[in-house]
N, C-alpha and C positions, 0 to 999 in steps of 0.2 A: 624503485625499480626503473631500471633502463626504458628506452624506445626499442632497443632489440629485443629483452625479456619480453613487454607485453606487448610485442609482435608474435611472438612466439609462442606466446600463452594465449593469442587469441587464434592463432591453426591449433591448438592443439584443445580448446575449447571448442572448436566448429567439427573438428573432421570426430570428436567424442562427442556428441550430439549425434555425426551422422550416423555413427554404428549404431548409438542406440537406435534410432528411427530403425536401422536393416535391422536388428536383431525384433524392435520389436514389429516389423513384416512379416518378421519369419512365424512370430507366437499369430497375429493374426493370420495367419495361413495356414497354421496348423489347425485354427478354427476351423476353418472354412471360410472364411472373411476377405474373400480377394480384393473385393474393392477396398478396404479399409487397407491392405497389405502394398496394394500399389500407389496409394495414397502417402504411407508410412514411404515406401521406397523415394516418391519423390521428393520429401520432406527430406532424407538424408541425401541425397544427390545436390539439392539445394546449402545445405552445409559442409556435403564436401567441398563443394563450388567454393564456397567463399575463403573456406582454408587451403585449397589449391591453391587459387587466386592469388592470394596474401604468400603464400609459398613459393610462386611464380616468380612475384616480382621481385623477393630476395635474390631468387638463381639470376634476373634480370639484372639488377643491381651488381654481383658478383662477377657474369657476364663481361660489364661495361667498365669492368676497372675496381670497383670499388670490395675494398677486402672485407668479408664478413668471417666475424670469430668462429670456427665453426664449433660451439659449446656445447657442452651437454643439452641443453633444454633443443635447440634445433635439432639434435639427431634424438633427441625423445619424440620432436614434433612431428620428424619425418619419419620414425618409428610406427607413431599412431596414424600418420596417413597410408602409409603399408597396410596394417592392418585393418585400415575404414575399409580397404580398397579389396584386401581379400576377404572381409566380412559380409561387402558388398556383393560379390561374384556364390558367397555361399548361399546370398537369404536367396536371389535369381534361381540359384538350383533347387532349392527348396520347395521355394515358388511353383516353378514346373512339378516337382515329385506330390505335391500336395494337390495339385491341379488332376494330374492323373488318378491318384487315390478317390478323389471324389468322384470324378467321370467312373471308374472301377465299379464304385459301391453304386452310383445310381443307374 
């Protein structure tokens, strides 16, 4: 495997990491479990972090002159940071809707 494969394999192993943490915010919060939920949220924000990062300095790299292939596996990798990122914005709204439900019931 290339230096650009497993560049590629390692954003798209961080930012699948991060969904899971949002998605599983979102089962703790359906709990009731906020603090475990925003716990969970910062743990994927912390993996998207690092597959942004590593995503960054490719566009940096590209940037500055130098041509990157642009292959299947980068537009898979920038597929699944799209989706960390709208998966991200959904466990947030959840977050809140589950916040209110409990306030409701108590």
């Amino acid at each position: 495997m290339g230096e650009m494969e497993q560049i590629v394999f390692g954003i798209i192993s961080a930012v699948g990491m991060a969904k899971s943490s949002y998605v599983e915010a979102m089962r703790a919060a359906a709990d009731g479990k906020f603090e475990e939920a925003e716990e969970k949220m910062k743990e994927g924000d912390e993996f998207y972090s690092k597959g942004h990062d590593v995503h960054m300095d490719l566009v940096q790299k590209e940037a500055s002159g130098e041509y990157l292939s642009p292959g299947l596996l980068l537009i898979h990798a920038e597929d699944q940071m799209m989706s960390a990122e709208l998966i991200r914005l959904m466990a947030e709204e959840n977050m809140k809707l589950n916040k209110k439900i409990e306030e409701l019931k108590g």
